[in-house]
N, C-alpha and C positions, 0 to 999 in steps of 0.2 A: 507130674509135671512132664510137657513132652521134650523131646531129647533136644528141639533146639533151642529150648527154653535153658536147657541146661547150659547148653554149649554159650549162649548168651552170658547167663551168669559167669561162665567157667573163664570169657575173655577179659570181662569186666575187674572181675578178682584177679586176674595173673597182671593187669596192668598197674595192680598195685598201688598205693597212696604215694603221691607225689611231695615235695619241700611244700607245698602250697598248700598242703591237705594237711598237714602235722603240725603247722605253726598255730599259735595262739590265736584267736583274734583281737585287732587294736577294737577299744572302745569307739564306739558314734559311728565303725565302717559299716556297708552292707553287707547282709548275708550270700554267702556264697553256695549251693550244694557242689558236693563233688560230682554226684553222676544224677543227671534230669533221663530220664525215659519219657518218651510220650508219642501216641496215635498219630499218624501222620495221615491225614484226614484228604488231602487232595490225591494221597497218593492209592486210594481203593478204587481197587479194578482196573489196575494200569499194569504193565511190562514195560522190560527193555526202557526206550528212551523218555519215554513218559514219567517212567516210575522213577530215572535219574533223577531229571528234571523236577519233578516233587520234590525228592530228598533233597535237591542242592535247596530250592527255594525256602523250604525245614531249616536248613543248615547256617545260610547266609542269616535268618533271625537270630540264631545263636550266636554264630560266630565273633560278634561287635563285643561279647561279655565276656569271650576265654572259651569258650565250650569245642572242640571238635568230636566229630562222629566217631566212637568206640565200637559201636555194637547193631547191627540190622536183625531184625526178628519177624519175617518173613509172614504175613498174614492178609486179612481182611479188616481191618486195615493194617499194613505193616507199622512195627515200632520200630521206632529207631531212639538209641541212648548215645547220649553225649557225655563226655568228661568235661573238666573245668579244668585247664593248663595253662591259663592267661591269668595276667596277674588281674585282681579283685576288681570291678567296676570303682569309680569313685564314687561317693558318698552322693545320695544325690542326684547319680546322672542316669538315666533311661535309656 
């Protein structure tokens, strides 16, 4: 594994399970994951302000369900991983 894969995992793990990762779940809620990773697909072969600009656009999709940005893994295409800090979507809502 290369070393910034590690160091990815390494920040992921120190930020530790949150009140909202250890509770049970009520029955009929949505599923929640704690940590989404995934391609960020507008953002290959960008730098500097472009490659912000991708990641906010990534982020702002997230962001409506609880997720913010944890971890950047620097590639072709870069990853970026989100945690889940907001409380659960409602049952239901998109």
């Amino acid at each position: 594994m290369r070393p910034r894969a590690w160091l990815v995992l390494g920040c992921m793990m120190a930020a530790g399970p949150s009140a909202a990762d250890t509770k049970p779940g009520h029955p009929g809620g949505t599923a929640v994951k704690p940590v989404v990773c995934r391609a960020v697909a507008d953002a290959r072969g960008k730098s500097g302000q472009e490659l912000a600009q991708a990641l906010e656009r990534d982020a702002i999709e997230l962001a409506p369900n609880g997720y913010v940005l944890t971890a950047f893994l620097p590639g072709d295409p870069p990853v970026a991983c989100y945690r889940h800090e907001g409380p659960p979507p409602k049952p239901g809502a998109r």
